[in-house]
N, CA and C atoms of all chains as a GROMACS GRO file, in nm:
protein
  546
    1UNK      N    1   2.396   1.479  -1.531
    1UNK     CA    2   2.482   1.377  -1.469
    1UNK      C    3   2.573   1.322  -1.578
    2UNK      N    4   2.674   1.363  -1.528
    2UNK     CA    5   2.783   1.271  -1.716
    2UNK      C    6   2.920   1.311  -1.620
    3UNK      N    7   2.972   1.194  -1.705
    3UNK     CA    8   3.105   1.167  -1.652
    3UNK      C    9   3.183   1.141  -1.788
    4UNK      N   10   3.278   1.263  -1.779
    4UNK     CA   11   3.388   1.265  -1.921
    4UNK      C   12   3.301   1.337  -2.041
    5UNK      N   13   3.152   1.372  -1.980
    5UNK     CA   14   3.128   1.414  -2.117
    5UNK      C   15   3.012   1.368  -2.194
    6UNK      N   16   2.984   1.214  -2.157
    6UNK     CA   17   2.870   1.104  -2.170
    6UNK      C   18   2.819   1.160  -2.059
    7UNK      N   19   2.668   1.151  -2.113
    7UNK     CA   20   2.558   1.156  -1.990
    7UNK      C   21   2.523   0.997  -1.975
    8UNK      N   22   2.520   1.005  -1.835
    8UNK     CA   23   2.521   0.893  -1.774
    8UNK      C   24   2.444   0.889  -1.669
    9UNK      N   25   2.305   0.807  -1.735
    9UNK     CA   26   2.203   0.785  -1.621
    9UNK      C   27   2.220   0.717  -1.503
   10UNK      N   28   2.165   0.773  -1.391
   10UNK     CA   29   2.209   0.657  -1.239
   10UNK      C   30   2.138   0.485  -1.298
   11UNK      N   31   2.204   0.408  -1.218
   11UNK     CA   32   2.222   0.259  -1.275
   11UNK      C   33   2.067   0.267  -1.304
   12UNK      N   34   1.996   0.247  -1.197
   12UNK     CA   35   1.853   0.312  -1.231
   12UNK      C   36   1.795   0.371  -1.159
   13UNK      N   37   1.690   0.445  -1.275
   13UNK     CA   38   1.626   0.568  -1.190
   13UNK      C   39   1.558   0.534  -1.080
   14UNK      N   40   1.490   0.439  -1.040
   14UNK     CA   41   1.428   0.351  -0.947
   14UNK      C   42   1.534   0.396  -0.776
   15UNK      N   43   1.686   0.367  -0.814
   15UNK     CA   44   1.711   0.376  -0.697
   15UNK      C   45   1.751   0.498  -0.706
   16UNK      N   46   1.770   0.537  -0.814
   16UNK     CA   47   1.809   0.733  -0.813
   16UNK      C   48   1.697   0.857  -0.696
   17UNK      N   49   1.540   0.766  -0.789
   17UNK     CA   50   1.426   0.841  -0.742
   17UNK      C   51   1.451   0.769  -0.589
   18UNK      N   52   1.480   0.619  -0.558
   18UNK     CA   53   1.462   0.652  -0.414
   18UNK      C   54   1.577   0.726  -0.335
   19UNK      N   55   1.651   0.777  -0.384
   19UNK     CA   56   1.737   0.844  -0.303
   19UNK      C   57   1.714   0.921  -0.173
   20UNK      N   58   1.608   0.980  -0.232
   20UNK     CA   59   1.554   1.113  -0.139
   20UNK      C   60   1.413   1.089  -0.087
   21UNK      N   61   1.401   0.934  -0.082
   21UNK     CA   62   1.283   0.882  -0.041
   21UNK      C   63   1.269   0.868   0.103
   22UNK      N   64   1.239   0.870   0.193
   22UNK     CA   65   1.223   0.813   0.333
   22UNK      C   66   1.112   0.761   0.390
   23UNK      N   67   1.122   0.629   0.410
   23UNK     CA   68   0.977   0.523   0.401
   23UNK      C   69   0.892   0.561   0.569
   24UNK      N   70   0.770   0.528   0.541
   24UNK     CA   71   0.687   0.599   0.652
   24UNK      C   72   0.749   0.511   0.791
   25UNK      N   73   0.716   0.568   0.869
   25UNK     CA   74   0.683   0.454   1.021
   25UNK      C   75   0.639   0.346   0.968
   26UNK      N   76   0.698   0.179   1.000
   26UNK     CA   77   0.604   0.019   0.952
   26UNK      C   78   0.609   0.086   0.836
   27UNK      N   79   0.620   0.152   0.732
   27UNK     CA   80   0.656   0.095   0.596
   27UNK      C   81   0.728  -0.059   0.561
   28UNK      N   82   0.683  -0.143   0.492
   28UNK     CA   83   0.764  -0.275   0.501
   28UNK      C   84   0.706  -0.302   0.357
   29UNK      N   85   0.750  -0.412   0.294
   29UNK     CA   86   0.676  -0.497   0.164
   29UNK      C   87   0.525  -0.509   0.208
   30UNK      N   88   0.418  -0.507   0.101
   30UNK     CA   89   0.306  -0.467   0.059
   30UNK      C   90   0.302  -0.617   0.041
   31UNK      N   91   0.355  -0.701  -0.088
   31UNK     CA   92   0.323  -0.776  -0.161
   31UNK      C   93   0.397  -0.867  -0.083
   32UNK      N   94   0.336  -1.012  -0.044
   32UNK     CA   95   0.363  -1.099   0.048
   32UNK      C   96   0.384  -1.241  -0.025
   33UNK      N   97   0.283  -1.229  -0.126
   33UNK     CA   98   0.224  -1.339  -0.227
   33UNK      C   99   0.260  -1.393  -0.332
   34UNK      N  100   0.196  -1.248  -0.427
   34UNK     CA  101   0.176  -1.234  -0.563
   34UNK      C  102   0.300  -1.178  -0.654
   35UNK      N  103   0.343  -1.240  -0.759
   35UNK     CA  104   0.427  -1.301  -0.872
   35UNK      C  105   0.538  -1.250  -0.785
   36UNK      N  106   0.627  -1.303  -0.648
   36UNK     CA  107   0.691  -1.207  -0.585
   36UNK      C  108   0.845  -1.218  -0.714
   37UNK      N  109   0.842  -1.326  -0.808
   37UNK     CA  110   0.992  -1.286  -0.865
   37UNK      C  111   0.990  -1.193  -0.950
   38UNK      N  112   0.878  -1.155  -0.962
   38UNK     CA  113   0.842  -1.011  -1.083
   38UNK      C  114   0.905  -0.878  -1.017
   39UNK      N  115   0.974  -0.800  -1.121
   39UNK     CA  116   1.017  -0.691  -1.074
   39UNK      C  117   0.938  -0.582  -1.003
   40UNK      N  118   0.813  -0.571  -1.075
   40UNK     CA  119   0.654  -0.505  -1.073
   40UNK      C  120   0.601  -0.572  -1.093
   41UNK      N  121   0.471  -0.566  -0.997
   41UNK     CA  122   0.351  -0.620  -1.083
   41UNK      C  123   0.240  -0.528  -1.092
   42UNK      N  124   0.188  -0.518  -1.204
   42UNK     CA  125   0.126  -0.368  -1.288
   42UNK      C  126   0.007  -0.534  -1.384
   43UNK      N  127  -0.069  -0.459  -1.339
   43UNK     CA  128  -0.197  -0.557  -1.427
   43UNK      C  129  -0.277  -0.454  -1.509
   44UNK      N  130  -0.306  -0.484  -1.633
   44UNK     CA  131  -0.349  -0.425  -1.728
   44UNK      C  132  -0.495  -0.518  -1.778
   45UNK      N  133  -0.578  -0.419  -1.776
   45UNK     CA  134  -0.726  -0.498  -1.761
   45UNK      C  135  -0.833  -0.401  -1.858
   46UNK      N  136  -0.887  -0.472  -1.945
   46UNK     CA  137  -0.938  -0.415  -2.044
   46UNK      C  138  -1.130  -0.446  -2.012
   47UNK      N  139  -1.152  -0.333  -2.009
   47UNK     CA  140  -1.347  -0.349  -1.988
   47UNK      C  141  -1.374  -0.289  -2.069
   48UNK      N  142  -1.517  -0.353  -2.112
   48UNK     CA  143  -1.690  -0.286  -2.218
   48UNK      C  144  -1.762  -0.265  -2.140
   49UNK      N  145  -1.794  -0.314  -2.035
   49UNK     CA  146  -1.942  -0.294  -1.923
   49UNK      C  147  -1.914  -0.314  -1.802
   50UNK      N  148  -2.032  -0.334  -1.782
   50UNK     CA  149  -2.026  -0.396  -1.608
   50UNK      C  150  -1.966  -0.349  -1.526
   51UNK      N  151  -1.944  -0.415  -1.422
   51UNK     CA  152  -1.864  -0.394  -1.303
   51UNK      C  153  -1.758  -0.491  -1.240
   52UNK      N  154  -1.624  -0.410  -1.208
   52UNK     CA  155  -1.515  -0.523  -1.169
   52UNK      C  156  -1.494  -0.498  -1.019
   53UNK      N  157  -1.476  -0.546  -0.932
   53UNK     CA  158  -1.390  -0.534  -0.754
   53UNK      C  159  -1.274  -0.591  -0.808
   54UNK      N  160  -1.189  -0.456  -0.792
   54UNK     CA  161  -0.995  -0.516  -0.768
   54UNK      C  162  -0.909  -0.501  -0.616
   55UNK      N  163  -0.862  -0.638  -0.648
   55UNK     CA  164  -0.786  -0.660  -0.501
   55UNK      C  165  -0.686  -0.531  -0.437
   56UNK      N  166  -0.663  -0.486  -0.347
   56UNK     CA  167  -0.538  -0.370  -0.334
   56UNK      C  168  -0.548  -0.418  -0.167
   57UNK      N  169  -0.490  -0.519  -0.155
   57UNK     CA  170  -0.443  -0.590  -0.040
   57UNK      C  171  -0.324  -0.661  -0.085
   58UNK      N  172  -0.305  -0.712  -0.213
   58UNK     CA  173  -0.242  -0.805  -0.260
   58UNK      C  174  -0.245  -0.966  -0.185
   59UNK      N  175  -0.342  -0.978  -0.154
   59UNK     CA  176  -0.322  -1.131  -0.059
   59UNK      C  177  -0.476  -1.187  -0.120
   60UNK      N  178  -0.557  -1.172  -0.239
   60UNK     CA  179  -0.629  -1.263  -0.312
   60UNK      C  180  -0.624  -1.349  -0.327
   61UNK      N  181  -0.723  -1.457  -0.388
   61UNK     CA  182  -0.658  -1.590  -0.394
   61UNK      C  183  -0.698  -1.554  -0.569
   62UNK      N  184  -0.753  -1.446  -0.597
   62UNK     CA  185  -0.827  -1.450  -0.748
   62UNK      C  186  -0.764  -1.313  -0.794
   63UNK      N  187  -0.666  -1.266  -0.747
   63UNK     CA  188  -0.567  -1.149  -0.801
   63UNK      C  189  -0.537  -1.160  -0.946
   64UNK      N  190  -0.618  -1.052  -1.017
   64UNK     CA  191  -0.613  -0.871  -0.949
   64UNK      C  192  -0.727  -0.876  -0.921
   65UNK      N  193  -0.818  -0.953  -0.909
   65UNK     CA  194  -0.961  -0.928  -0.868
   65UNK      C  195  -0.924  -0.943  -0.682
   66UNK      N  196  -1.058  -0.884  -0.647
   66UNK     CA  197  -1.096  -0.907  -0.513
   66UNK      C  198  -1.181  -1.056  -0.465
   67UNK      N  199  -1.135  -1.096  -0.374
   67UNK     CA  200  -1.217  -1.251  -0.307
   67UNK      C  201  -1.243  -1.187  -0.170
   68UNK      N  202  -1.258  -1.069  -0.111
   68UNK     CA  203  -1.273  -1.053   0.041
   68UNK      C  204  -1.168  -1.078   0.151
   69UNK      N  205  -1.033  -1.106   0.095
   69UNK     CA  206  -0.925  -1.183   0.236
   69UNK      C  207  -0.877  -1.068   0.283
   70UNK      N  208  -0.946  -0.877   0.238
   70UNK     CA  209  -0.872  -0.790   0.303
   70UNK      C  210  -0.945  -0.784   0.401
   71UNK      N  211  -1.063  -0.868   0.444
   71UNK     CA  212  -1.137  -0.837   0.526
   71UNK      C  213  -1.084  -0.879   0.663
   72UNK      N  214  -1.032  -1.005   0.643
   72UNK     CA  215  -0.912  -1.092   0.765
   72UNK      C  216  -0.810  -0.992   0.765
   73UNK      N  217  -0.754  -0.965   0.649
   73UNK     CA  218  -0.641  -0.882   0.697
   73UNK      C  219  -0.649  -0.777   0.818
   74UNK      N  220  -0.744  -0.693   0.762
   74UNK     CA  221  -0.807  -0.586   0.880
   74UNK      C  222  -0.818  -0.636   0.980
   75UNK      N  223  -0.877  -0.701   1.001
   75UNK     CA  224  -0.908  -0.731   1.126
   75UNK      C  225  -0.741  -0.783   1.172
   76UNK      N  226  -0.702  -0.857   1.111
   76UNK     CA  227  -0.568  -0.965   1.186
   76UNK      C  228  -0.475  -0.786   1.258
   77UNK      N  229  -0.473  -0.733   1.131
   77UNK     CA  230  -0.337  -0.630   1.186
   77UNK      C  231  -0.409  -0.487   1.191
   78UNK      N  232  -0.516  -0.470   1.213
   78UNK     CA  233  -0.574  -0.301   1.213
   78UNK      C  234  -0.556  -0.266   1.139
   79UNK      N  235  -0.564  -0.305   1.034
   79UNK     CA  236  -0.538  -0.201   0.893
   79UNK      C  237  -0.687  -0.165   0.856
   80UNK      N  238  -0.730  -0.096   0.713
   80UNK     CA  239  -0.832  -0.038   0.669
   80UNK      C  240  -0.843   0.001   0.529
   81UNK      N  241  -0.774  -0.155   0.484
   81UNK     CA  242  -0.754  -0.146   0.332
   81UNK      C  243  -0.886  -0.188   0.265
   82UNK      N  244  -0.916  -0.146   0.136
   82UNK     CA  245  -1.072  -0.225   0.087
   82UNK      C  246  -1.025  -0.214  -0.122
   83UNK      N  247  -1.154  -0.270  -0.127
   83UNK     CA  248  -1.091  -0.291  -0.314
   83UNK      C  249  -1.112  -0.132  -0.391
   84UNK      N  250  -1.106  -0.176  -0.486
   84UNK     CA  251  -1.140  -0.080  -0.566
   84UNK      C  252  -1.241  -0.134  -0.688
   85UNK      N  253  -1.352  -0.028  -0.669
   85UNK     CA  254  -1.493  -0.104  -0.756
   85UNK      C  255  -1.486  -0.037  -0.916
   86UNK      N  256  -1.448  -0.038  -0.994
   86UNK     CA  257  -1.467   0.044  -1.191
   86UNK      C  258  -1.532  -0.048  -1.270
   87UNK      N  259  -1.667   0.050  -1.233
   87UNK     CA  260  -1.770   0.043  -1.314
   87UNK      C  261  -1.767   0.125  -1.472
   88UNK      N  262  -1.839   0.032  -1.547
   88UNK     CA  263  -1.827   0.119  -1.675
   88UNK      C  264  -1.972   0.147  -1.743
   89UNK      N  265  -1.945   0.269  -1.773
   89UNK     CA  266  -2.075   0.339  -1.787
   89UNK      C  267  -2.107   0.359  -1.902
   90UNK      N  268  -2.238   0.370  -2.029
   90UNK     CA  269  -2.218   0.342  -2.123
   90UNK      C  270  -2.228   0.490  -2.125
   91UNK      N  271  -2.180   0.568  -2.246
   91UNK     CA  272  -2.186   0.757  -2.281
   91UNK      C  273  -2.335   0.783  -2.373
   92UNK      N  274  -2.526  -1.952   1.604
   92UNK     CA  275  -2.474  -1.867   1.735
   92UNK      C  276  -2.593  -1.833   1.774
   93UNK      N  277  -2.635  -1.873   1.889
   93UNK     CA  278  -2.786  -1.825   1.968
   93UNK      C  279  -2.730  -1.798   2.106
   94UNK      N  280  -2.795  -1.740   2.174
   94UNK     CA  281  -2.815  -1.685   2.311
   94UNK      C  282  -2.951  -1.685   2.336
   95UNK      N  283  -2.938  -1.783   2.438
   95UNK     CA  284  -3.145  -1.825   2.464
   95UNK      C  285  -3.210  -1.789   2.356
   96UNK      N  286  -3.195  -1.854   2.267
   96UNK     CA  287  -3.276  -1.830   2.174
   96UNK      C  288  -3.277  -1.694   2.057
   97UNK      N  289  -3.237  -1.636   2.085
   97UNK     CA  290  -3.215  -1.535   2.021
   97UNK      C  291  -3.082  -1.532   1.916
   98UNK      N  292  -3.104  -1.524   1.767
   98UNK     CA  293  -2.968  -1.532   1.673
   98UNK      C  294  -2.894  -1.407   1.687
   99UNK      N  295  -2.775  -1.427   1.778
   99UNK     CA  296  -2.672  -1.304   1.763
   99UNK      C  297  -2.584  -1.328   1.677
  100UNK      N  298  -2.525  -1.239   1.605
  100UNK     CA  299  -2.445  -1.264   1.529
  100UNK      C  300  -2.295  -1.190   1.586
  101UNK      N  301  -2.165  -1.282   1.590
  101UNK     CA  302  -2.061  -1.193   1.664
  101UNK      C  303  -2.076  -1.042   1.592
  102UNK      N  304  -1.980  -0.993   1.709
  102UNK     CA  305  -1.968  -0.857   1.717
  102UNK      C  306  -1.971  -0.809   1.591
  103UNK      N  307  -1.851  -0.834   1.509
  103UNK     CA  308  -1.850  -0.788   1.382
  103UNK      C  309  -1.808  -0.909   1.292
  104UNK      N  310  -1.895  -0.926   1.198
  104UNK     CA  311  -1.853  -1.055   1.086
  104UNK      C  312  -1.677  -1.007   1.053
  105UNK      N  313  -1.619  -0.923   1.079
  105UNK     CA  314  -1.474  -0.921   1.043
  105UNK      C  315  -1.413  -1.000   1.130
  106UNK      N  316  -1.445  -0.978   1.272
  106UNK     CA  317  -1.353  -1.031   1.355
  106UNK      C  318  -1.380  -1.220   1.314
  107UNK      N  319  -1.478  -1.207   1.355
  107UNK     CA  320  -1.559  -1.329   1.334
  107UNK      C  321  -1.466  -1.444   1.231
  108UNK      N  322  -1.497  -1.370   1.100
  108UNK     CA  323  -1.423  -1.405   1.010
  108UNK      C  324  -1.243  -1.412   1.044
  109UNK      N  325  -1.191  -1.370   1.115
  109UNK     CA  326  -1.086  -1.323   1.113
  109UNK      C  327  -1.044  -1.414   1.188
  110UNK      N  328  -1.112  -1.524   1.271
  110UNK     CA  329  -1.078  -1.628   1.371
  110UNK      C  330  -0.978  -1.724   1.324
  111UNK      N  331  -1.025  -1.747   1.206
  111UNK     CA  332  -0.936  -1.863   1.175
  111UNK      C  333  -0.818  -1.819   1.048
  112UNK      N  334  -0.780  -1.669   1.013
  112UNK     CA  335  -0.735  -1.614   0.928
  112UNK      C  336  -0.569  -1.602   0.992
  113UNK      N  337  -0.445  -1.663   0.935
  113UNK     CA  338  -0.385  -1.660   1.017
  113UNK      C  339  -0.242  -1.558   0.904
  114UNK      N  340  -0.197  -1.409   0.996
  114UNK     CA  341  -0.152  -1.323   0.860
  114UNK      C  342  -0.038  -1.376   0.853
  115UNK      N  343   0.012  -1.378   0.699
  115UNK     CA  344   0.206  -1.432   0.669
  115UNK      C  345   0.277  -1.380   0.753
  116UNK      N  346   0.367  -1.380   0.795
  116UNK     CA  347   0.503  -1.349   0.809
  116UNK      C  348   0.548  -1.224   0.745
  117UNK      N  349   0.538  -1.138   0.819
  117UNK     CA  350   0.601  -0.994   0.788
  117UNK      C  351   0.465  -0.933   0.759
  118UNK      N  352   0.339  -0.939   0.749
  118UNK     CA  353   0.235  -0.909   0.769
  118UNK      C  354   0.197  -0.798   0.817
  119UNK      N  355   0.192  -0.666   0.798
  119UNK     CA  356   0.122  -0.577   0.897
  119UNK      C  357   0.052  -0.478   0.819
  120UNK      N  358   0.055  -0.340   0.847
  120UNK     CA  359  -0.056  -0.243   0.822
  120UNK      C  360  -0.020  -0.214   0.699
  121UNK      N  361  -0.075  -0.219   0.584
  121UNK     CA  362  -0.044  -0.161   0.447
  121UNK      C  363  -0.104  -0.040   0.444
  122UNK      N  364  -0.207   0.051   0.498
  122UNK     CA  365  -0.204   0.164   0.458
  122UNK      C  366  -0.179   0.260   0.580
  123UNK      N  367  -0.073   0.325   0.515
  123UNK     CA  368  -0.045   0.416   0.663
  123UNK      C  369  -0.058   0.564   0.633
  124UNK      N  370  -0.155   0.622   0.537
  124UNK     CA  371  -0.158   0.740   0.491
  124UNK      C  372  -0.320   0.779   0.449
  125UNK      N  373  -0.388   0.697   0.359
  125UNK     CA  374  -0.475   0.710   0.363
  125UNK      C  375  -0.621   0.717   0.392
  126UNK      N  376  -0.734   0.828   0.425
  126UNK     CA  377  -0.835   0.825   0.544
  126UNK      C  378  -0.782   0.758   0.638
  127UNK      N  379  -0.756   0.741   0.707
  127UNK     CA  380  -0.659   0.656   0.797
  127UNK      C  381  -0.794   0.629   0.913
  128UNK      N  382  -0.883   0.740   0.932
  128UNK     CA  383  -1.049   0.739   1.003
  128UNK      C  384  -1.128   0.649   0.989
  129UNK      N  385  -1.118   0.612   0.811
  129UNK     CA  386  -1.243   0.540   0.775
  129UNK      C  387  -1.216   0.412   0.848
  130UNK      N  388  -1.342   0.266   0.844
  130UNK     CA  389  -1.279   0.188   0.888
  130UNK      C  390  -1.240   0.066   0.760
  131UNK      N  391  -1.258   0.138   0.643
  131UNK     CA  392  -1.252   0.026   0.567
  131UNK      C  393  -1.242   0.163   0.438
  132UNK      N  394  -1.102   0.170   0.336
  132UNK     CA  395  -1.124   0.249   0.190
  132UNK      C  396  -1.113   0.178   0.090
  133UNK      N  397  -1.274   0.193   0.069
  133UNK     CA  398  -1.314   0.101  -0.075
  133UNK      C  399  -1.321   0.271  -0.172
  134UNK      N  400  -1.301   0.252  -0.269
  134UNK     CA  401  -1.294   0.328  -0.384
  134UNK      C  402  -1.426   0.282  -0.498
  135UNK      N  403  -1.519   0.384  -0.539
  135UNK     CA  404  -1.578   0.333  -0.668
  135UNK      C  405  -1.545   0.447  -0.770
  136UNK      N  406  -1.523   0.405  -0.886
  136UNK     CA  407  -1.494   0.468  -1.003
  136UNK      C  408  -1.594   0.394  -1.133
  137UNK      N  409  -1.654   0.534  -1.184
  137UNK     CA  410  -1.704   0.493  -1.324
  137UNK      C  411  -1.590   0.566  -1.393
  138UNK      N  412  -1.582   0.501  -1.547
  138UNK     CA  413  -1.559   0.485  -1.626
  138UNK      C  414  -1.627   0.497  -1.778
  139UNK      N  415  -1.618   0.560  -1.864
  139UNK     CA  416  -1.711   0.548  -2.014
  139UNK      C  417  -1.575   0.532  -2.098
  140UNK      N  418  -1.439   0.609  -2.074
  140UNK     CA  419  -1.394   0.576  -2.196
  140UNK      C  420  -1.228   0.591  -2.170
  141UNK      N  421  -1.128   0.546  -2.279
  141UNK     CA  422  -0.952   0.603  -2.205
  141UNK      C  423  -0.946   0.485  -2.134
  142UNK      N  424  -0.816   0.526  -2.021
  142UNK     CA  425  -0.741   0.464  -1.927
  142UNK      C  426  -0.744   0.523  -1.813
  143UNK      N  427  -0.722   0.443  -1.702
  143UNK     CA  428  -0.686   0.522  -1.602
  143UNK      C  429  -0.603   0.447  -1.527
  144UNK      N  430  -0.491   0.471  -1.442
  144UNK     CA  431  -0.395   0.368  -1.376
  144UNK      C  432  -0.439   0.455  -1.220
  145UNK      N  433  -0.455   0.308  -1.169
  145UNK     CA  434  -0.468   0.338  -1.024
  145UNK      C  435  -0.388   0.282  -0.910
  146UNK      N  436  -0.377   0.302  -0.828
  146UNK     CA  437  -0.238   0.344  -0.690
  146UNK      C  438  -0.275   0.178  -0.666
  147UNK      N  439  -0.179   0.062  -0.645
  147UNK     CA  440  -0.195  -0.013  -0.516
  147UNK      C  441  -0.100   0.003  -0.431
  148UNK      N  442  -0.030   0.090  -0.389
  148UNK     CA  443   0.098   0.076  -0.328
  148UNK      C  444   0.066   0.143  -0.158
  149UNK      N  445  -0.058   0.253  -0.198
  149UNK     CA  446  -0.151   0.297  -0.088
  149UNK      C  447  -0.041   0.397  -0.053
  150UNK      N  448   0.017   0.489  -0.119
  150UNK     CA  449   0.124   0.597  -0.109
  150UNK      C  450   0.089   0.707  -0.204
  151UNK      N  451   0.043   0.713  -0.313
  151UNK     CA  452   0.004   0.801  -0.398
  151UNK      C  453  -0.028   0.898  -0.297
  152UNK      N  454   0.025   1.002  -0.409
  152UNK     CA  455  -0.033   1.158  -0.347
  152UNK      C  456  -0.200   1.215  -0.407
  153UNK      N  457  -0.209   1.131  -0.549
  153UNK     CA  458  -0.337   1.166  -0.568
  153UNK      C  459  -0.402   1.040  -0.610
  154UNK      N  460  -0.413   0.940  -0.497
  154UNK     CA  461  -0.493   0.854  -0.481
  154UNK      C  462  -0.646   0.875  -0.511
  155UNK      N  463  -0.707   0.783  -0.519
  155UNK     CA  464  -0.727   0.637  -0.573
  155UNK      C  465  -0.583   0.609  -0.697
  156UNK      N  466  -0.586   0.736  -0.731
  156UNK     CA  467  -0.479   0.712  -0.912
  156UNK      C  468  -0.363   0.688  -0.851
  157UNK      N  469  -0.242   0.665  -0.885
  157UNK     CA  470  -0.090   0.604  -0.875
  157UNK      C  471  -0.050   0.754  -0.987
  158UNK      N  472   0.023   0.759  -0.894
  158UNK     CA  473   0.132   0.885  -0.905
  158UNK      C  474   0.317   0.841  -0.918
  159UNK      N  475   0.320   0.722  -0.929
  159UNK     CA  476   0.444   0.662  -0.935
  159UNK      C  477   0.501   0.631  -0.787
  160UNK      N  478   0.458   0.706  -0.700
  160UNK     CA  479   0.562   0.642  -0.564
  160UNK      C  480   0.600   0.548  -0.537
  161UNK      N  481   0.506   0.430  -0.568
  161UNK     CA  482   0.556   0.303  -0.562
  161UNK      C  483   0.726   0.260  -0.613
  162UNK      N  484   0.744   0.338  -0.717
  162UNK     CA  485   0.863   0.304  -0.767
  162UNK      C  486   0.992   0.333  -0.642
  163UNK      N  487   0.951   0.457  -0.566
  163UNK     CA  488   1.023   0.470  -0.463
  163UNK      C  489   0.991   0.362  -0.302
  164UNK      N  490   0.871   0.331  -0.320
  164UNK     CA  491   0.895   0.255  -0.216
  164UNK      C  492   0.965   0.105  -0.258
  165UNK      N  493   0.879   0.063  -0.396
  165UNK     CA  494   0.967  -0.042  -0.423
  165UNK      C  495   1.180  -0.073  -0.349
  166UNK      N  496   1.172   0.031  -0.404
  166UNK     CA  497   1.332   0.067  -0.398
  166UNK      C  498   1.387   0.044  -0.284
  167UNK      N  499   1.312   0.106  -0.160
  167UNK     CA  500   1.325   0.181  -0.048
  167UNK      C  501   1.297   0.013   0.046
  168UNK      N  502   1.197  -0.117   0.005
  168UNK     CA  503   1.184  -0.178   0.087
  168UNK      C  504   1.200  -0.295   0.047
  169UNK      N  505   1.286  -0.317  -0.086
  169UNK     CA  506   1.243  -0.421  -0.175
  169UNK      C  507   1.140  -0.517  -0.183
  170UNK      N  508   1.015  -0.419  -0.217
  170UNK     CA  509   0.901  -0.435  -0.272
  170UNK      C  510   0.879  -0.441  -0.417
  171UNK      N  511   0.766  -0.506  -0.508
  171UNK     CA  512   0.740  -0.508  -0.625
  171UNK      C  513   0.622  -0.465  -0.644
  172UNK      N  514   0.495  -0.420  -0.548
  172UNK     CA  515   0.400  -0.362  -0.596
  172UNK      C  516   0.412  -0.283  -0.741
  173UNK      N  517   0.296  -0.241  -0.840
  173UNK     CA  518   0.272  -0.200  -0.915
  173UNK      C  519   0.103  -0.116  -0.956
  174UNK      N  520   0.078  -0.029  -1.018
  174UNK     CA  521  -0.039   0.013  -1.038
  174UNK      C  522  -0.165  -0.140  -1.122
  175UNK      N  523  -0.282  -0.060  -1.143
  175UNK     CA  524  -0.329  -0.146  -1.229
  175UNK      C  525  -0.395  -0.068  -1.294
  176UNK      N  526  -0.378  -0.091  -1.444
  176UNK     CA  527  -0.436  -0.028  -1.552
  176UNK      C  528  -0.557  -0.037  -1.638
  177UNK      N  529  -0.635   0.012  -1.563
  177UNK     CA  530  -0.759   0.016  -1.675
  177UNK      C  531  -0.812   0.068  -1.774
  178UNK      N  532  -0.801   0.014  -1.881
  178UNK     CA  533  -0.878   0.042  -2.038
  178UNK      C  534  -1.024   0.047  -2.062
  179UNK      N  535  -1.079   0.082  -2.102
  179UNK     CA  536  -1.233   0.096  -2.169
  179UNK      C  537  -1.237   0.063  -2.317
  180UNK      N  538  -1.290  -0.024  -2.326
  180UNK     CA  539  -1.290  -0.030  -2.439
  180UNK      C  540  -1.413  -0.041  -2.538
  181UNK      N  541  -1.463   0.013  -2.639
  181UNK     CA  542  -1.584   0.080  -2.745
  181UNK      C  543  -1.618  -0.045  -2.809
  182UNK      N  544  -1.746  -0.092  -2.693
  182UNK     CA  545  -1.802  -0.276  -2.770
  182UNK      C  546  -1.825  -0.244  -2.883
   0.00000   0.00000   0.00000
């Protein structure tokens, strides 16, 4: 992609890659809540042990962790979203 | 909740729960791709060591993990979802 000679990236790749995207049936915003003026929100979470439940509803009140509110969700709109459990195992 | 005596418990503690759960505005099905059968996809993952970035956008092609799509739906619905990144780290 270059114009005159300069390569010249699309403004960004973000809307480049969505070019050729086509969003499902009810595809709509995910994130209703959480940091909505953030461009992304990408949480970076560091473990030694144990066990964590992470939210992937985005409607927590204790995000990125899980509190159970995907459980209302489901039910409110038929969905069949649930957390995600990473456990750490010692080697 | 009794019935002559007997403790029933509603139908399903979701709905139940779900009585007084009232969803935002623009609210609806966030996963429209995955097991779509089950009635609830919880994910467990161990872990001993590394990173691993996992999907919340519920579009990944190789879910539980994030494959980047999000960046296209972002685009596509002006959404900000993002993955979440987990580290292990050597107590």
């Amino acid at each position: 992609f270059s114009v005159m000679g300069v390569n010249t990236r699309p403004i960004s790749t973000q809307l480049h890659a969505a070019a050729d995207y086509v969003p499902k049936e009810g595809e709509g915003k995910i994130n209703l809540l959480i940091d909505l003026e953030s461009p992304k929100v990408a949480n970076m979470e560091e473990m030694s042990s144990g066990k964590k439940v992470f939210c992937r509803c985005w409607l927590s009140g204790t995000f990125p962790l899980c509190d159970g509110t995907h459980v209302k969700h489901n039910a409110a709109c038929g969905d069949n979203v649930g957390p995600l459990i990473v456990t750490v195992k010692s080697e």
